[in-house]
C-alpha positions in Angstrom: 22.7 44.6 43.0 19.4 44.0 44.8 20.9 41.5 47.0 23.9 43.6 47.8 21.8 46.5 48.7 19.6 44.3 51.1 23.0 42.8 52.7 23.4 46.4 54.2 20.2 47.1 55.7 19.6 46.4 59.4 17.3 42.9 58.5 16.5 40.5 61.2 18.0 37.6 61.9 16.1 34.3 60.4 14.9 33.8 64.3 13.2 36.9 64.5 11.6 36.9 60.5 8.4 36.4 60.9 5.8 34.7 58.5 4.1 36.1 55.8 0.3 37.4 56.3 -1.0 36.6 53.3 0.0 33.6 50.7 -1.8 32.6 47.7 -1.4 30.9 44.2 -3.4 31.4 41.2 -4.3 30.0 37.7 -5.5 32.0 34.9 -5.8 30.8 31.0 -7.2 33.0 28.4 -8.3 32.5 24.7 -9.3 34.9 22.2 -11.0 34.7 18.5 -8.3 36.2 16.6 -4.3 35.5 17.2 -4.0 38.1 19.7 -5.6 39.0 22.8 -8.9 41.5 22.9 -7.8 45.0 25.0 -8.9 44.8 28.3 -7.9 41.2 28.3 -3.7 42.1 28.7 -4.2 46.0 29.0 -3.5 46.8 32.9 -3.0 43.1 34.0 0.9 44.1 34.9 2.0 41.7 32.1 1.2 39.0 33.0 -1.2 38.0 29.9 0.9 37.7 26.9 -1.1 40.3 23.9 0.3 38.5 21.0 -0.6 35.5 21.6 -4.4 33.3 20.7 -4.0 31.2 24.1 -2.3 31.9 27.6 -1.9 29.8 30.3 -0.4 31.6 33.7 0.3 30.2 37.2 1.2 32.8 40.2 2.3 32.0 43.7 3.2 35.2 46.2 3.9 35.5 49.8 3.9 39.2 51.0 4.4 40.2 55.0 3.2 43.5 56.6 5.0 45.7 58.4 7.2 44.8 61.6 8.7 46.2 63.8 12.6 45.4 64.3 14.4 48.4 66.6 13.8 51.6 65.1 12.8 50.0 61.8 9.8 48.2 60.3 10.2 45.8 58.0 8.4 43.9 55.3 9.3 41.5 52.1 7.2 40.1 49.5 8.0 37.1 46.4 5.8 36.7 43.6 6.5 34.2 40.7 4.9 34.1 37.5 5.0 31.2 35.1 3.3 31.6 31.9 2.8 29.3 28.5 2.0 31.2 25.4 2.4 30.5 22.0 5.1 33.3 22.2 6.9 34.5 24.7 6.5 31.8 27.6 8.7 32.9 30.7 9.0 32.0 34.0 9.8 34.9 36.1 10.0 37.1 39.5 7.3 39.1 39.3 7.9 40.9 42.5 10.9 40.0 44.8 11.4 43.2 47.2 12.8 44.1 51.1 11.3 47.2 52.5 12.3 49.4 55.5 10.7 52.1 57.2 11.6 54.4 59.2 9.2 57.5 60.8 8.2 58.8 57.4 10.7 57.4 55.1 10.5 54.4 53.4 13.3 52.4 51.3 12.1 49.7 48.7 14.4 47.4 47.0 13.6 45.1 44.4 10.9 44.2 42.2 7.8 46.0 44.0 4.7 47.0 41.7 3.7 50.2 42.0 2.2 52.9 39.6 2.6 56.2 39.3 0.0 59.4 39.1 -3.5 59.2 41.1 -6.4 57.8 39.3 -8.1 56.7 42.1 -10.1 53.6 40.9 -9.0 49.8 39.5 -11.5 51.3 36.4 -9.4 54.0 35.4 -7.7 53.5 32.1 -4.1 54.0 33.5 -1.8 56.4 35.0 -0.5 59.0 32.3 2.9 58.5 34.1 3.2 54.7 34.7 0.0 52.5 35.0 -0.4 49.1 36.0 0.0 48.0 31.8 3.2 46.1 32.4 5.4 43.9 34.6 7.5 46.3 36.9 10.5 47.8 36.7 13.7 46.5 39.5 15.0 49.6 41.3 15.8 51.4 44.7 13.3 53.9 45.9 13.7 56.1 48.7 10.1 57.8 49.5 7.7 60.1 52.2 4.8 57.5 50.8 2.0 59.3 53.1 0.6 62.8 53.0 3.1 64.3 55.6 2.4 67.9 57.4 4.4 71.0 56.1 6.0 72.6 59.7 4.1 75.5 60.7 1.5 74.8 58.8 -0.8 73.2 61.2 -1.2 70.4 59.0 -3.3 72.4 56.6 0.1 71.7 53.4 0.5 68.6 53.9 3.5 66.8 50.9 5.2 63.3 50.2 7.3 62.3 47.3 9.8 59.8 46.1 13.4 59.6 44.5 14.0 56.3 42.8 16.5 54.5 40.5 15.4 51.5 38.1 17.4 49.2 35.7 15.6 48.9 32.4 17.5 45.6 31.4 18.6 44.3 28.5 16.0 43.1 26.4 15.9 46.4 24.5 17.1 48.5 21.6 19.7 50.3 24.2 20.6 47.8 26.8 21.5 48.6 30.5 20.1 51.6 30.5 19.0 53.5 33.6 15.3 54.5 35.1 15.1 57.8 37.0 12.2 59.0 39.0 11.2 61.3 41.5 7.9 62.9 42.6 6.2 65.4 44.4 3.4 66.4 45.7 1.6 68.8 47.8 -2.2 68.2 49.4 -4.1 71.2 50.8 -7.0 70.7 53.9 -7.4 69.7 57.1 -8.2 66.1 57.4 -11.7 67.1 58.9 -12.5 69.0 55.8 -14.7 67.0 53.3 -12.3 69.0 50.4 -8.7 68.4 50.0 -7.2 69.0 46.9 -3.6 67.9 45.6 -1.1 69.1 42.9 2.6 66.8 42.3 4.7 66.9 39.5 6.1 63.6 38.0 9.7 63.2 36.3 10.6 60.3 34.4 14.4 60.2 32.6 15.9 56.8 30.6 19.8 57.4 30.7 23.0 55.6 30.2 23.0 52.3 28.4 24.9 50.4 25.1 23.4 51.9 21.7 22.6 49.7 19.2 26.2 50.6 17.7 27.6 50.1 20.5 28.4 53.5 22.0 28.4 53.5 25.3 25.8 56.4 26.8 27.4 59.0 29.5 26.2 56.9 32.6 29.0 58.8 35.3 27.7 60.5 39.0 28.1 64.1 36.7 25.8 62.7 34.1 23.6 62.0 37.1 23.0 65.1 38.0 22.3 66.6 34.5 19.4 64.3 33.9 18.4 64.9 37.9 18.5 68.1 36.8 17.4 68.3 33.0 20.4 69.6 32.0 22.4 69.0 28.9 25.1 66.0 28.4 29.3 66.9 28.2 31.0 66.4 25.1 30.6 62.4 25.2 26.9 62.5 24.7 24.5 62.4 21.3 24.6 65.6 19.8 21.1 66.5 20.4 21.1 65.8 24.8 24.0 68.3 24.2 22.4 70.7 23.1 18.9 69.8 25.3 18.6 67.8 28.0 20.4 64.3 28.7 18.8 61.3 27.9 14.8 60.9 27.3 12.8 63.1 29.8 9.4 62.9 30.7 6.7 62.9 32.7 3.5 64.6 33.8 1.5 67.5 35.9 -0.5 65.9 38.3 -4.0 67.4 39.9 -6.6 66.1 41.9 -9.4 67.2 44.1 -11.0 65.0 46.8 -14.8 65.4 48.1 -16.2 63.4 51.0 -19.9 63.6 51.5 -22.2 61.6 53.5 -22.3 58.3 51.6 -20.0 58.7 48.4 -16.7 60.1 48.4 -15.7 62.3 44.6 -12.8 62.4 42.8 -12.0 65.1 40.3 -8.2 64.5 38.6 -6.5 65.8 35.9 -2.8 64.9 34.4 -1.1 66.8 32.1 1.8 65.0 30.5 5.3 66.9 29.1 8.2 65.4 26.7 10.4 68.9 26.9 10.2 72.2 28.6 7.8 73.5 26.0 5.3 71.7 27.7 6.5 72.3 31.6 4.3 75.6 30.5 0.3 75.4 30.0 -1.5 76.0 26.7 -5.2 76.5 25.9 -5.0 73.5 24.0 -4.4 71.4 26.6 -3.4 67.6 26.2 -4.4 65.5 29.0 -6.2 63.0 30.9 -9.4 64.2 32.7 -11.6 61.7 35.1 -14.4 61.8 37.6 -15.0 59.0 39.9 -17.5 58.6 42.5 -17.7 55.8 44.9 -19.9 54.5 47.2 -19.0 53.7 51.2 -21.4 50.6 50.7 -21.1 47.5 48.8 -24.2 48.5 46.7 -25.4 46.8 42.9 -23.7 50.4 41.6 -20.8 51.0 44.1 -18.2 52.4 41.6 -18.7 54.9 38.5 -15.8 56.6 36.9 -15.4 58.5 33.3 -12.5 59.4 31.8 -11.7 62.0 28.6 -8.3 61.7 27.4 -6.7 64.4 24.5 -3.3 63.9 22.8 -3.8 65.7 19.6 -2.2 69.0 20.3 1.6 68.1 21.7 2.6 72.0 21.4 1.6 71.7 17.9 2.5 70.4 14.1 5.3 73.0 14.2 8.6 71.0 13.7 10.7 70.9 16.9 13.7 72.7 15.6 14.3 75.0 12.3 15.6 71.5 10.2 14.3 72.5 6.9 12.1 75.5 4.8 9.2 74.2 2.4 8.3 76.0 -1.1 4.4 75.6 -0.2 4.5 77.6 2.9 4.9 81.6 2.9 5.8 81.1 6.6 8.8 79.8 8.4 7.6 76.6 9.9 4.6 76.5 8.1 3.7 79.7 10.8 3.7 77.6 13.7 6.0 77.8 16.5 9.5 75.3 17.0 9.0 73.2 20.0 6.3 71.1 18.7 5.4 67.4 18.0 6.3 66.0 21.1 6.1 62.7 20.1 4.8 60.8 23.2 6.2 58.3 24.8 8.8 57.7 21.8 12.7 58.7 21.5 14.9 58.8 18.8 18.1 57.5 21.0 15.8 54.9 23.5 14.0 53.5 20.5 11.5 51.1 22.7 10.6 54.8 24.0 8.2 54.4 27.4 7.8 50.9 27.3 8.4 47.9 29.5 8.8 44.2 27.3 6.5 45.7 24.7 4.0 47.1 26.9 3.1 50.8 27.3 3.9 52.0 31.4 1.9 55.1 31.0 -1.7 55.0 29.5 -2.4 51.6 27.9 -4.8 53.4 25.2 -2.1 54.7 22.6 -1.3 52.4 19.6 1.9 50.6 19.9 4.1 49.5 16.7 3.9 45.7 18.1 0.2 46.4 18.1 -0.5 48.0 15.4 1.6 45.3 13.3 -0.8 42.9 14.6 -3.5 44.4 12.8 -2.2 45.8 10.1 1.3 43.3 9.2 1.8 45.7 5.9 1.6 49.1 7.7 4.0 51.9 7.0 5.3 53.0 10.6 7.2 56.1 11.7 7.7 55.6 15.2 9.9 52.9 16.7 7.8 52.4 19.6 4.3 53.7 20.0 2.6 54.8 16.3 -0.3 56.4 17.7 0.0 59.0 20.0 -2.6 61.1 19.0 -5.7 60.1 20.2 -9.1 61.6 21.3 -11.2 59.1 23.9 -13.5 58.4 26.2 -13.5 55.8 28.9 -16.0 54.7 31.4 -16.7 52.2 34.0 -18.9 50.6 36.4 -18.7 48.0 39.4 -20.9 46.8 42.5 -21.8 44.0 44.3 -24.5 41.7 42.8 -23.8 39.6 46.8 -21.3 40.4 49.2 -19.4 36.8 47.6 -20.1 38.0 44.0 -18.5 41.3 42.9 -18.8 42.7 39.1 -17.1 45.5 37.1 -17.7 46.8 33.3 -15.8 49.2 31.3 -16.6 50.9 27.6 -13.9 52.3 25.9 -13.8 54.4 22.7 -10.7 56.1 20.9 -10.2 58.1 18.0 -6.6 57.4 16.8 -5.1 59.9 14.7 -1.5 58.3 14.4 1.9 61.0 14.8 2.8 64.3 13.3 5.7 62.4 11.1 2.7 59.9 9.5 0.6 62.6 8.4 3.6 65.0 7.2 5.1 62.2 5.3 8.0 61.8 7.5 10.6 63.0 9.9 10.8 66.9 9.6 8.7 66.7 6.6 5.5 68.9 6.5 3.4 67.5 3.5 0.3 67.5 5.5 0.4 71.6 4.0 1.6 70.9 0.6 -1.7 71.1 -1.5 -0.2 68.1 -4.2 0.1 65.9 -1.1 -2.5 63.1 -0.7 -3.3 62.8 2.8 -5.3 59.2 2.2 -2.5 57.5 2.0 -1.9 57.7 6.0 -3.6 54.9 7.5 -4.6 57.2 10.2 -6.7 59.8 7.7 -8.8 59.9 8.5 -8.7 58.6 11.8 -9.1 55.1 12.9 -12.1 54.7 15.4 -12.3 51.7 18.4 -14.4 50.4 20.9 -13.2 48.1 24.0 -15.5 46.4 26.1 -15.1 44.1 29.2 -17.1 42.7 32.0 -15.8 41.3 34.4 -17.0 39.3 37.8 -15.3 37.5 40.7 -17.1 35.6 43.2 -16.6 32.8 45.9 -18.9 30.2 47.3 -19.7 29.6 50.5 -18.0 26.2 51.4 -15.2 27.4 48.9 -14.3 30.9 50.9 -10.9 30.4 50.2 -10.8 30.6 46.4 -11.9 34.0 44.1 -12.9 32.9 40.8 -12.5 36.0 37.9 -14.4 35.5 34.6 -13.7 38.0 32.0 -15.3 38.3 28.6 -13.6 41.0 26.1 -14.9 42.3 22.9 -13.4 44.7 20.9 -15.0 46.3 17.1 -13.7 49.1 15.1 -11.4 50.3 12.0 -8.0 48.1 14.5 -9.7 44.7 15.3 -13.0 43.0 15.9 -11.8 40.3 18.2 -13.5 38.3 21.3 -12.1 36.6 24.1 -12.4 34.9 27.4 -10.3 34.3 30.5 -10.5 32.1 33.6 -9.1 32.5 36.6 -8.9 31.3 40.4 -6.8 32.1 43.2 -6.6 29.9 46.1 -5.5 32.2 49.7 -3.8 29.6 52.2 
């Protein structure tokens, strides 16, 4: 598909491609105390460290280009092949394998391109609420305004960019073939000589189309197309439930940022609001989020980075059940008194039962609890989710980095989460509500009460003198809590030719 796209675009001929600008290889092995890896070993590493496995052993070789110019065009390419031995899982694979064009403000990607989407400004965030760097990429077409452009008549004060995209999710999952679609946008306010510019974009994710487990085939048409473009309900060939709702899995988040440049740092304030229906399109008091402050310095200092991070999951629109399924004999009210709508249920759908995931990796935040993880912990566990188990978390995250030398850079992060599982683990089930039935032992949840975690990692990378052309990574993991206690260690180098 990739390769018939790129066969009608205006590339150059093999006389006029030039070279890439920047060609390296790397090696990187890991090894870890218990049989899996610690967090911030695999957690935003784009895949490339197997989780699940004691050992990994991972060899990378990329070529990317820059821009050039060809006509009215610019062009650009990029190949970037992974091969990775694990005691599960090893694969050999493209990593990234794209063709880009520009053209005044648009751009057109095609391929494997990493990317993420939502603004945490800093390599220490814990990830993107929309889709973070936690797993390998996703292949897909992506037509985008990348760069703050000006509104008309605005004098450059409304400034917007955005993207439309279409993905292929592959195979390798519960409903296979099924479709990615994405689109963005966002709108920045202040002149570029102001020291405050502040931003607000909306996010929409949607998994469509695709083969059931059974076997049905998912409406996948150009009509079906435009009711998940639109969030729209299905026709009569589609589930009963995106009939009555919206086709296929939608979701996605709010996404707001402020920018402050003073004389030697420059301030990030951010927050991301994520949504699973409509009911959450509209703001609460109790608001579930991600929330971050990160301050960096314009000098390569011993403390050059600092960022914090609160994220809040608990509330998705409340423990109401989502639609009037059933009445219960211990509650005077209907629904228990709470409002339908609730229990979004993050990241997990009942039709695209790997829910937001990419080969077993979360794409948005890399700090809820995934059934492959938690399995690994706990290999008797009662689940109720098919993809991630806990949702429902209250953490903070912080980290540091500087420059020890200008050859020797450093970076720490602290992580801590309370997990409190899902709605249907607590309630006893699927539109059950037993978490308000006073003969209903709430122990038996592994998540009551909740499960508490830390994560820690430092990390350094560093070249010598005589050896300028190879960065050498050391990282040393450690997690403790009610999950895991685990420790590990990776290596890495990267020669640049």
């Amino acid at each position: 598909m990739f390769l018939c796209v790129l066969g009608l675009l205006p590339i150059p001929s093999l006389a006029q491609w030039h070279s890439p600008d920047s060609i390296s290889a790397g090696l990187y092995t890991s090894v870890s105390k218990k049989e899996y890896q610690p967090f911030w070993l695999a957690a935003n590493r784009q895949g490339f460290i197997e989780e699940f496995s004691q050992g990994n052993a991972v060899f990378r070789m990329q070529a990317h280009s820059s821009f050039q110019s060809y006509n009215i065009f610019e062009y650009a390419y990029g190949i970037d092949v992974a091969a990775r031995a694990a005691e599960v899982n090893s694969d050999l694979y493209f990593h990234q394998l794209y063709g880009s064009l520009k053209a005044s403000i648009f751009q057109l990607d095609a391929g494997w391109k990493y990317y993420t989407v939502g603004e945490p400004p800093s390599k220490l965030s814990s990830g993107s609420m929309g889709i973070s760097n936690n797993s390998r990429t996703i292949p897909r077409i992506n037509l985008s305004i990348p760069k703050f452009t000006p509104v008309p008549l605005t004098y450059s004060f409304i400034q917007f960019k955005g993207n439309l995209a279409h993905g292929w999710l592959g195979n390798d999952r519960s409903t296979k073939g099924a479709y990615l679609h994405e689109k963005t946008f966002y709108l920045q306010g202040g002149f570029d000589y102001w020291p405050v510019q502040g931003y607000a974009g909306m996010v929409h994710f949607a998994q469509w189309g695709g083969t059931m487990p059974d076997g049905e085939e998912l409406p996948s048409g150009f009509e079906d197309f435009t009711s998940v473009f639109f969030g729209s309900g299905g026709g009569s060939d589609a589930p009963d439930g995106e009939q009555v709702n919206a086709l296929g899995n939608h979701l996605g988040i709010w996404d707001f940022g402020m920018e402050i440049e003073l004389k030697n740092i420059t301030l990030n304030l951010y927050y991301q609001h994520p949504f699973e229906d409509k009911s959450q399109l509209r703001f609460s008091r109790e608001e579930d989020g991600l929330y971050g402050i990160n301050v960096e310095s314009k000098k390569q200092n011993i403390l050059s980075g600092f960022l914090w991070e609160f994220i809040y999951t608990k509330a998705q629109t409340g423990p109401g059940l989502s639609d009037p399924v059933a009445n219960f004999p211990y509650c005077e009210e209907e629904n228990c008194g709470y409002p339908y709508g609730g229990r979004d249920n993050y990241y997990n759908n009942y039709i695209y039962e790997d829910g937001w995931t990419n080969q077993n990796r979360t794409l948005g935040t890399p700090l809820f609890l995934s059934v492959a993880q938690l399995k690994s912990y706990f290999p008797d566990a009662k689940v109720y989710n098919t993809a991630i188990e806990s949702n429902r978390i209250v953490g903070h995250h912080m980290g540091l980095e500087g420059y020890i030398s200008p050859r020797f850079k450093y970076r720490a992060l602290v992580t801590y989460v309370r997990h409190y599982g899902n709605y249907h683990g607590i309630n006893g089930g699927y539109g059950q509500f037993n978490s308000k039935n006073p003969e209903y032992d709430k122990t038996q949840y592994l998540f009551y009460p909740a499960l508490e975690q830390w994560n820690f990692l430092v990390e350094t990378e560093y070249s010598f003198p005589r050896l300028s052309n190879i960065h050498f990574i050391t990282s040393l993991a450690y997690d403790n809590g009610d999950l895991n206690q685990n420790l590990g260690l990776l290596l890495g180098a990267t020669y640049h030719f």
